[in-house]
SELO-982040 format. One record per residue: residue number from 1; residue in three letters; x, y, z of N, C-alpha, C in turn. Coordinates in steps of 0.001 Angstrom, whole numbers, plus 500000, padded with zeros to 6 digits. Each point is the difference from the previous one (the first is absolute). Layout:
SELO-982040
- NUM:ALA:X:Y:Z:X:Y:Z:X:Y:Z
...
This chain:
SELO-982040
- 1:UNK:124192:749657:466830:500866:500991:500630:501205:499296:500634
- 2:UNK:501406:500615:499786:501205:498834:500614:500142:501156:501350
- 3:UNK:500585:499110:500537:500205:499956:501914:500578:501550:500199
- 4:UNK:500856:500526:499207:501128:500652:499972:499469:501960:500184
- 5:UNK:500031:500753:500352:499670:501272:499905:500081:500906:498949
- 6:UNK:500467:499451:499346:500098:500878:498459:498692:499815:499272
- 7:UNK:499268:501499:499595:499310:500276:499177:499889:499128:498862
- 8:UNK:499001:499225:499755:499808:499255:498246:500034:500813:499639
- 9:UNK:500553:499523:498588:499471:501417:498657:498570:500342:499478
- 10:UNK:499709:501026:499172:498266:500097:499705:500058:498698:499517
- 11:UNK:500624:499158:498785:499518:498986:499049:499887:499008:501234
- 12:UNK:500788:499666:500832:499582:499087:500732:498267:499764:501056
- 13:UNK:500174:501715:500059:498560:500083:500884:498877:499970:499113
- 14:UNK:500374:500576:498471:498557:499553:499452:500058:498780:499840
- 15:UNK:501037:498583:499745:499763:499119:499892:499444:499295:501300
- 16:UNK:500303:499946:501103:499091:499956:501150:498619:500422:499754
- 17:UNK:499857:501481:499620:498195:500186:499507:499211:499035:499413
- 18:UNK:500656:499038:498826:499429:499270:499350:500055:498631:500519
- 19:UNK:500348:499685:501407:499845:499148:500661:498679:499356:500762
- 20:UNK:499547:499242:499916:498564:499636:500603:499624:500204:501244
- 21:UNK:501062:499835:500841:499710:500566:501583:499885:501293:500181
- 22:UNK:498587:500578:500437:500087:501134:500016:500848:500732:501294
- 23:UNK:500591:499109:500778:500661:500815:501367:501254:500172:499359
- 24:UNK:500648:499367:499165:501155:500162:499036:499955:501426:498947
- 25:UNK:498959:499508:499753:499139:501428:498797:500277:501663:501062
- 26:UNK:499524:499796:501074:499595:501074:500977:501380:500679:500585
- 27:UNK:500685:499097:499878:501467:500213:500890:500666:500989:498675
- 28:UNK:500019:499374:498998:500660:500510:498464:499809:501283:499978
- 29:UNK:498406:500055:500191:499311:501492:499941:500713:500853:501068
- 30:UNK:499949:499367:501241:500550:501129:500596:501160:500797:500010
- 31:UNK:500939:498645:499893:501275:500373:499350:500662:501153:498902
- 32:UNK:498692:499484:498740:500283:500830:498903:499583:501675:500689
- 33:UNK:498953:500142:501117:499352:501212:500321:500929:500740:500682
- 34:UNK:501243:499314:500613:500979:500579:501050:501198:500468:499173
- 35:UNK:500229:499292:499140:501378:499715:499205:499721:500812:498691
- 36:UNK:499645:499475:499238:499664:500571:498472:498856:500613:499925
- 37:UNK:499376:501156:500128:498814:500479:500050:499831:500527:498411
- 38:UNK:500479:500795:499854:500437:500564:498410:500014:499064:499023
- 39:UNK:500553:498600:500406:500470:499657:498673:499323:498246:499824
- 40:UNK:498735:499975:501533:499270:499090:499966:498230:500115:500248
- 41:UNK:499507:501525:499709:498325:500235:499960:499905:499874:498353
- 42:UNK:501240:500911:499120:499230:499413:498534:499711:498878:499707
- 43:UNK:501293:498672:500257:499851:499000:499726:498965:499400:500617
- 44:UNK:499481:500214:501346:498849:499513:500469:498481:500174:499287
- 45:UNK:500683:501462:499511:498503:499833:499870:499735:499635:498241
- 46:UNK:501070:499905:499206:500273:498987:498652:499502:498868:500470
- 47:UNK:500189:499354:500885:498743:498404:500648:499214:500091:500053
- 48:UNK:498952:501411:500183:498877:499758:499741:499095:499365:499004
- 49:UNK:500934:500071:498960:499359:499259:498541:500476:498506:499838
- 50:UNK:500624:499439:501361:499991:498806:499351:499398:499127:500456
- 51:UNK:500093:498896:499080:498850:499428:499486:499776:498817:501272
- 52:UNK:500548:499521:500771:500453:499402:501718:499185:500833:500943
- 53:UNK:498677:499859:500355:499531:500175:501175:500470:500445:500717
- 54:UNK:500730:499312:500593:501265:499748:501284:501144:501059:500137
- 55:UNK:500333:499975:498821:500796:501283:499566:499763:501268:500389
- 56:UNK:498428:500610:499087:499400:501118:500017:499811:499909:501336
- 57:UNK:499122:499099:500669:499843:500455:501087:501011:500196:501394
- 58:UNK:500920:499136:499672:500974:500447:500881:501214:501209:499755
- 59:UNK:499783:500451:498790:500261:501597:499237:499164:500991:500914
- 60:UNK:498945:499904:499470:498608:500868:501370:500590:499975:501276
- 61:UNK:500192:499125:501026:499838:499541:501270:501839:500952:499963
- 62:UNK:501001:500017:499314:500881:500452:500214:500398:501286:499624
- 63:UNK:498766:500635:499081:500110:501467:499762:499786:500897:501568
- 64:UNK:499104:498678:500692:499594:500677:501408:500984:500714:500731
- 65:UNK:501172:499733:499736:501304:500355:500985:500560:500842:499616
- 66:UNK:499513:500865:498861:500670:500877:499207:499745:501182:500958
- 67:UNK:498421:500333:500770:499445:501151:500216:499180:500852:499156
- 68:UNK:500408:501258:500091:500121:500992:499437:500350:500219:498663
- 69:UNK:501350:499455:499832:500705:500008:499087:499122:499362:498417
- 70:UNK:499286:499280:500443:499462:498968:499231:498606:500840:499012
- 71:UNK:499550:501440:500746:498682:500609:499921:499948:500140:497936
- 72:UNK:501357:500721:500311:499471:500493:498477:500832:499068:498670
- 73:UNK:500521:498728:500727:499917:499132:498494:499048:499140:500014
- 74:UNK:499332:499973:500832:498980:498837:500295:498614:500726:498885
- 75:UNK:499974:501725:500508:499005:500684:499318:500257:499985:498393
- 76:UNK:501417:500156:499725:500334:499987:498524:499158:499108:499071
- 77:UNK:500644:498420:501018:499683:499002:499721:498223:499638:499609
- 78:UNK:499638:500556:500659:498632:499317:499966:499593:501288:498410
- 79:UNK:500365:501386:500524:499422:500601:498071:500657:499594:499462
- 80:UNK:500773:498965:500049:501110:500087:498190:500030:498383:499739
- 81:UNK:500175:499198:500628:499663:498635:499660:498644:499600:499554
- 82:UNK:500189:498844:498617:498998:499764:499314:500213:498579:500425
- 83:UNK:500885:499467:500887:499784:498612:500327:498751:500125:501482
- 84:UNK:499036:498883:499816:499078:500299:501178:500065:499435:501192
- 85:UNK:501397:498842:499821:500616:499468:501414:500020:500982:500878
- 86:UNK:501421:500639:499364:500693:501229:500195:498952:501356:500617
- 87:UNK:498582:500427:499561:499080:501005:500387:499572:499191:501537
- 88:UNK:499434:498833:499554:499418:499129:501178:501158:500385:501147
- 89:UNK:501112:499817:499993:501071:499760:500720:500158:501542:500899
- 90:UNK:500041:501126:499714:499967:501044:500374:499077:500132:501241
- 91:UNK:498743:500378:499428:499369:500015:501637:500070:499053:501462
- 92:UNK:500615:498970:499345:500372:498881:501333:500985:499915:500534
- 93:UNK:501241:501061:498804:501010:500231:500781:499968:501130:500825
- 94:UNK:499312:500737:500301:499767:501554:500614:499312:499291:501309
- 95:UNK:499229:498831:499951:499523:499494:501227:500739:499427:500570
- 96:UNK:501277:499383:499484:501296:499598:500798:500739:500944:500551
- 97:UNK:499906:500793:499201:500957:501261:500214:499315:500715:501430
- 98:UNK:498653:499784:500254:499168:500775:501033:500155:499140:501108
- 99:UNK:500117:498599:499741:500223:498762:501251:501221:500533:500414
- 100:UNK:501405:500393:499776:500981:500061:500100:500070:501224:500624
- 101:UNK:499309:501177:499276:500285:501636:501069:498650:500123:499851
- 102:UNK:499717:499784:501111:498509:500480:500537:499883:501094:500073
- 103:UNK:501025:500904:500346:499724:501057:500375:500835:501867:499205
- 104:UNK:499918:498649:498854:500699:501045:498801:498825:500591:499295
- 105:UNK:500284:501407:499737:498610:500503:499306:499761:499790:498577
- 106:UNK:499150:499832:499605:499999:499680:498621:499604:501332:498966
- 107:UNK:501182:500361:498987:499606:501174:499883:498924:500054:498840
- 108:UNK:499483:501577:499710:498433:499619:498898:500485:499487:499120
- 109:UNK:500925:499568:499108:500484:499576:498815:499464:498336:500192
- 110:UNK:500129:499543:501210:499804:498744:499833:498956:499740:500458
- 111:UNK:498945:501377:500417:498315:499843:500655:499283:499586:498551
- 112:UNK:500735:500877:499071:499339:500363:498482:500387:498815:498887
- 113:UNK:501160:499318:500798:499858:498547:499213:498975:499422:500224
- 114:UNK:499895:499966:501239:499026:498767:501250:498651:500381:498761
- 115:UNK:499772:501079:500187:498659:500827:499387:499819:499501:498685
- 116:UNK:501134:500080:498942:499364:499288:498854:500107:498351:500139
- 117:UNK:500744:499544:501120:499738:498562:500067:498867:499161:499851
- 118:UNK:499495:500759:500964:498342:499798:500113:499011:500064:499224
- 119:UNK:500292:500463:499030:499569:500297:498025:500388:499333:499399
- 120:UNK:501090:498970:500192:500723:499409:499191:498698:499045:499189
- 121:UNK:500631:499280:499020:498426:499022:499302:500337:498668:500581
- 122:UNK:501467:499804:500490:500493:498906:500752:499886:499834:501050
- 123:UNK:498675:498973:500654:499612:499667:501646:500928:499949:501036
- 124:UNK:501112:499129:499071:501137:500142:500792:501095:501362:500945
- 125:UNK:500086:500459:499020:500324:501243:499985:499321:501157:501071
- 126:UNK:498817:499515:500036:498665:500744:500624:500452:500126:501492
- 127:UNK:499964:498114:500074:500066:499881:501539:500999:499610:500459
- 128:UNK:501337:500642:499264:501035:500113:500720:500514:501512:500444
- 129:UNK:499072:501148:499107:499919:501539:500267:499005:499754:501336
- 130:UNK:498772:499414:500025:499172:499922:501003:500645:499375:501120
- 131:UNK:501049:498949:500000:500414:499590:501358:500972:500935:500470
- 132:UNK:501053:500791:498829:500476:501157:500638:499486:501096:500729
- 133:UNK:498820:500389:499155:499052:501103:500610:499558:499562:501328
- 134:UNK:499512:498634:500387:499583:499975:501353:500944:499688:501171
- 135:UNK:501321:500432:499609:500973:499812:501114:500325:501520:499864
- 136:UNK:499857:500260:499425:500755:501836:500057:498827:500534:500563
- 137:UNK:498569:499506:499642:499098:500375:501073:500003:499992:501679
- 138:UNK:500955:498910:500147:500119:500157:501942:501241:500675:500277
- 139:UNK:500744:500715:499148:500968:500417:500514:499382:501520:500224
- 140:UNK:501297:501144:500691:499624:501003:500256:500153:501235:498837
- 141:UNK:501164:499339:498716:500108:501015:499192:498908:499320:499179
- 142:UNK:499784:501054:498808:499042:499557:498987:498735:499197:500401
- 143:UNK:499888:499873:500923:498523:499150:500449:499013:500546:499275
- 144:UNK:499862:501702:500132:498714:500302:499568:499973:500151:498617
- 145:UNK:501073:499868:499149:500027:499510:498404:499686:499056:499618
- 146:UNK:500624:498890:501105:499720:498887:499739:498380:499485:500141
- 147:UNK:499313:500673:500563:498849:499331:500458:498782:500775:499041
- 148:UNK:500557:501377:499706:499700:500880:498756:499320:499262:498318
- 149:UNK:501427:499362:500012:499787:499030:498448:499546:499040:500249
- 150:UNK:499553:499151:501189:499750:498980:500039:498875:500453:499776
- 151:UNK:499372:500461:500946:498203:500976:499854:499388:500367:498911
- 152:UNK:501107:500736:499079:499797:500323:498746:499759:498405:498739
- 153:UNK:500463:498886:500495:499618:499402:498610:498692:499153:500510
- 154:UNK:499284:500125:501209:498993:499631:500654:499066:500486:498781
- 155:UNK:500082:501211:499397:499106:500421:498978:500322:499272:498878
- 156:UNK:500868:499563:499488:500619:498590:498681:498463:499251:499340
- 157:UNK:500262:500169:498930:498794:498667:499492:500444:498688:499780
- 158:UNK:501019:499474:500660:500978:498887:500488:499467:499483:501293
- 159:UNK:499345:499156:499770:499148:499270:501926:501281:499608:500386
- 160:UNK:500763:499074:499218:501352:499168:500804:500700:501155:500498
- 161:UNK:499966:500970:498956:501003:501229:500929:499491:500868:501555
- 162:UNK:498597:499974:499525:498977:500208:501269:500212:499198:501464
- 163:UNK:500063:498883:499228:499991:498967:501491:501666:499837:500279
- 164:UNK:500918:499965:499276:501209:500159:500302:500003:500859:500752
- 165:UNK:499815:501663:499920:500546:501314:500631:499288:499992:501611
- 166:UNK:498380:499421:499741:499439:500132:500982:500824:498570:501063
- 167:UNK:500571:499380:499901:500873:499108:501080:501204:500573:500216
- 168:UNK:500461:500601:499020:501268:500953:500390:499634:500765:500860
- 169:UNK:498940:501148:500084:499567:500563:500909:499653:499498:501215
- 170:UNK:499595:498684:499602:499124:499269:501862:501492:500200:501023
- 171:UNK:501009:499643:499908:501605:500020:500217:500271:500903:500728
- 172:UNK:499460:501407:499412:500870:501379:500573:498707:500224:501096
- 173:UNK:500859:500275:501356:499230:500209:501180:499714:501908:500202
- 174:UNK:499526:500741:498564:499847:501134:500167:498874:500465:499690
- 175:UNK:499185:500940:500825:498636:500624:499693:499604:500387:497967
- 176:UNK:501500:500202:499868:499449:500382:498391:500068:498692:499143
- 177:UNK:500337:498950:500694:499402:498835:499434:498766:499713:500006
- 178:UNK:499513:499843:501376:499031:500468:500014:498928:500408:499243
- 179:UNK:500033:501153:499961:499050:501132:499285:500157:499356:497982
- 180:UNK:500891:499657:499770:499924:499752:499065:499138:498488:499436
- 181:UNK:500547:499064:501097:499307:499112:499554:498160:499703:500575
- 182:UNK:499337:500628:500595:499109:500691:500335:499190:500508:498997
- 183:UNK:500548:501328:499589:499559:500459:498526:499952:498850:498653
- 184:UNK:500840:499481:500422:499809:498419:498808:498796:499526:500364
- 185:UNK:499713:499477:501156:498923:499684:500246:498383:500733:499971
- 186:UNK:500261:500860:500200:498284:500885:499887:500096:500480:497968
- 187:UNK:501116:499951:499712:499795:500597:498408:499693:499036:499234
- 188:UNK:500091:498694:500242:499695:498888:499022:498945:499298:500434
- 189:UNK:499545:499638:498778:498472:499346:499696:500572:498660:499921
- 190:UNK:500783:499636:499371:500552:498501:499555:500370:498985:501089
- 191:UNK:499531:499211:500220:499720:499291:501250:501719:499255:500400
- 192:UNK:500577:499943:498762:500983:499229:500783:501348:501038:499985
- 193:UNK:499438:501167:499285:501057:501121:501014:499957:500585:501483
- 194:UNK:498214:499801:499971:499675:500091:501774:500517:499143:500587
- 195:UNK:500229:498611:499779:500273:499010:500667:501381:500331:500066
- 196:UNK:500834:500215:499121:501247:500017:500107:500556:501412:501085
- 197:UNK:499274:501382:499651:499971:500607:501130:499850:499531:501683
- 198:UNK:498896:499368:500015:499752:499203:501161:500971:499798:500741
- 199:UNK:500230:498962:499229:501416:498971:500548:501246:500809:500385
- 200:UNK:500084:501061:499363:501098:500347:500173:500140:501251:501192
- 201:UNK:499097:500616:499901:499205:500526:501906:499948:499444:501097
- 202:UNK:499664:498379:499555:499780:499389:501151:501477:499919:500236
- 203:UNK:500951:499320:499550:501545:500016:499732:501143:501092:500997
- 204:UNK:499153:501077:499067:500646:501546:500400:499311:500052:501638
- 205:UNK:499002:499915:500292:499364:500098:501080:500697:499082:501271
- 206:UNK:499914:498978:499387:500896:498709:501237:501464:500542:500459
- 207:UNK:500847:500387:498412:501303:500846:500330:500213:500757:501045
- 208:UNK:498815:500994:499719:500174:500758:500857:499618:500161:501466
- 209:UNK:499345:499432:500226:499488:499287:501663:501159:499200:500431
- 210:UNK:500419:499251:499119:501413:499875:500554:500932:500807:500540
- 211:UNK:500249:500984:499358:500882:501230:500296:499497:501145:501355
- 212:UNK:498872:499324:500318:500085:500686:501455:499995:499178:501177
């Protein structure tokens, strides 16, 4: 970045993106989020497919600043891309996007992504819908959607998805966490879904003794 107050251009700030320092990377992003909004989320999110780690992920980390704005190409993105960087990349940008406005609601279009995320056949993919789902779980909008689908793939014949959802749940300090992961526990015979229930009661339980 030079000393001077004048706006870089986009080419300059994505070339900053592809810079290794990510506080360099972060600054670019914000820039592009203030300045070029329109004419720097497609190109961002065209990085999702490339083939630089560093890249994609600092593509993700800078869709965060978009907001709102970001809801329904991010959703496009994930039905219409056949690259699986690019799918992977989606649900982790919606968790940036949630670090950034906490307190933006998330509308159902992007509950019902989250929802087939969690179906996805890609683990990855899984538990980056699942780390979204358990932050939209402590907020005040969508909580009880959020904590809804999480509950719902508790029934999955997927244990990893089992024990994933059930730690997403340990997280949210709400009675219908609770109740859900509970019912995990008295409905299963399989010892290390009890166990995994367990743990995650005891978890939910500590949370919440905290909170008074």
């Amino acid at each position: 970045m030079n000393g001077d107050s004048t706006i870089p251009s986009v080419d300059a700030l994505f070339e900053d993106l592809m810079h290794p320092n990510p506080r360099i990377q972060e600054e670019a992003c914000l820039i592009l989020s203030e300045n070029y909004r329109e004419e720097a989320l497609p190109r961002l999110l065209d990085l999702f497919c490339h083939h630089d780690p560093k890249v994609y992920r600092a593509a993700v980390k800078g869709i965060g600043f978009f907001g709102s704005d970001a809801f329904d190409p991010l959703i496009d993105l994930y039905a219409t891309t056949v690259n699986q960087t690019a799918r992977r990349c989606c649900p982790k940008a919606f968790v940036q996007v949630f670090k950034n406005f906490p307190d933006q609601p998330f509308p159902d279009s992007v509950m019902q992504m989250l929802e087939q995320g969690i179906e996805d056949s890609d683990m990855v993919v899984v538990q980056g819908a699942l780390m979204c789902l358990g932050q939209i779980g402590k907020q005040q909008f969508k909580s009880e959607e959020a904590i809804q689908i999480l509950a719902k793939s508790l029934s999955s014949q997927n244990v990893a998805l089992i024990f994933s959802a059930s730690q997403a749940l340990a997280d949210i300090p709400n009675p219908l966490a609770e109740d859900a992961l509970r019912s995990l526990q008295d409905n299963n015979t399989d010892p290390l879904i009890q166990e995994a229930a367990q743990s995650a009661l005891a978890r939910l339980q500590n949370l919440l003794n905290s909170k008074h």
